[in-house]
N, C-alpha and C positions, 0 to 999 in steps of 0.2 A: 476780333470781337464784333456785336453785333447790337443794335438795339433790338430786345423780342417785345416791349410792352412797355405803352406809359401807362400811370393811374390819376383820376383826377376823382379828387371827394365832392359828392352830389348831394344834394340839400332834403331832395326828394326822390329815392329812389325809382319807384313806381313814374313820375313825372320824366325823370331822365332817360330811362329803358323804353318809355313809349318813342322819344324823341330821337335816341340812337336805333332803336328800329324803323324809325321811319325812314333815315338817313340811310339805310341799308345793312346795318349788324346785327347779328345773330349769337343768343346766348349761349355759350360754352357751358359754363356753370357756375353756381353759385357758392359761397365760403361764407357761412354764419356762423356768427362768436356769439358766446354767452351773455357780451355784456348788449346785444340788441343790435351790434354791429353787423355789415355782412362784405366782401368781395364778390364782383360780380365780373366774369371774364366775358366778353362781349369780340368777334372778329365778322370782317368781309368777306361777302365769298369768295375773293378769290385769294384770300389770304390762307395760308397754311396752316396758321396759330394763332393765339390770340394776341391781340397789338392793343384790346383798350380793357383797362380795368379801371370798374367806377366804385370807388367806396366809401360805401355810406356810415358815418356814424351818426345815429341823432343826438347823443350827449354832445358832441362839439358845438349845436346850433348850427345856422345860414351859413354855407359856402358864403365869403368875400373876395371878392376875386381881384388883387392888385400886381401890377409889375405888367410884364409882357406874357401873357397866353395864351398859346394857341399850337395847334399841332395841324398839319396838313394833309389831305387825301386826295390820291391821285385819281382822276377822273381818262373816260377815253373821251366824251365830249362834254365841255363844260356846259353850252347852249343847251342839251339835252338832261344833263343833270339837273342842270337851272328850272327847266320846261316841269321835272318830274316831282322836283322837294316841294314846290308854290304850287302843283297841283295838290301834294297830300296837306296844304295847309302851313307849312314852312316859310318862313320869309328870306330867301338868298339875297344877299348883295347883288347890285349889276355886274355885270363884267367888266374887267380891268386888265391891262395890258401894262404891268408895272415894268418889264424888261422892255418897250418897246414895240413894236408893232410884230418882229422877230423871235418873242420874245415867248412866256409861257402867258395863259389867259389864268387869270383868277378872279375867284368871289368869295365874301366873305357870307357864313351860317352863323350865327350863336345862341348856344344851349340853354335852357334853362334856367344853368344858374350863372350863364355871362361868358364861359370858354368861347372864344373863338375858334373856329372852324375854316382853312384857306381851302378851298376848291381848286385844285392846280387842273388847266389843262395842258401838259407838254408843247413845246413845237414839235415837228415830226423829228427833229433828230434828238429829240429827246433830252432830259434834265444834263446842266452840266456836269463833265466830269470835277470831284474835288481829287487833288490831289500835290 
C-alpha cells in the first residue's frame, strides 16, 4: 500500500489555490457538484500524481482547524526555498534543526485557513528508514 493523496477542506477556494500555487502546485483538475461544491487536485512537479486535494464546500462555513495538522514537503534546499516563498509574499518559519545539528532542517508555512505546512530539508543521507 501506498499513500497517493491527502484532502483538506478550504474556506476560500480562489484564496487557497492562489496560495498553493505560490507554494509551487499545479492544477490537475477540477470536480464540481451540484450542490456548489467542488474538488480541486492540485500536485509538484516533480510529483507523478496528485498528492493534494482541496475541497471546498461553502454550505459547511470557515474551515476550523483543531488537533494536530499538518503535512510535509520535501525541499532540495530549505535556505533557498525559505529565500523564494518571502520573496512571492509568503511568510516561512526560521529554520530549525529539530533532530539536531545531524539532523533534517525545517520550517514551518501556514495556509489560509491555518494547515500547517513542515519544510523538511533531508540530511544527505537522507529521511530515516521506518521499518
Amino acid at each position: 500500500m501506498k499513500t497517493i493523496l491527502f484532502a483538506y477542506r478550504v474556506s476560500d477556494l480562489e484564496r487557497s489555490l492562489a496560495f498553493y500555487r505560490t507554494v509551487g502546485y499545479t492544477e490537475l483538475t477540477t470536480v464540481p457538484f451540484d450542490d456548489g461544491s467542488s474538488l480541486v487536485w492540485l500536485k509538484l512537479p516533480e510529483e507523478a500524481a496528485v498528492s493534494l486535494e482541496l475541497v471546498h464546500r461553502p454550505a459547511d462555513g470557515p474551515v476550523k482547524i483543531s488537533g494536530f495538522e499538518h503535512f510535509a514537503i520535501s525541499v532540495e534546499s530549505l535556505s533557498a526555498t525559505i529565500e523564494r516563498l518571502t520573496a512571492t509574499g509568503l511568510e516561512p518559519g526560521p529554520p530549525e534543526l529539530p533532530g539536531g545539528p545531524d539532523g533534517p532542517k525545517t520550517s514551518w508555512l501556514i495556509d489560509p485557513d491555518g494547515y500547517r505546512i513542515e519544510l523538511v530539508e533531508w540530511p544527505p543521507d537522507g529521511p530515516p528508514e521506518v521499518g
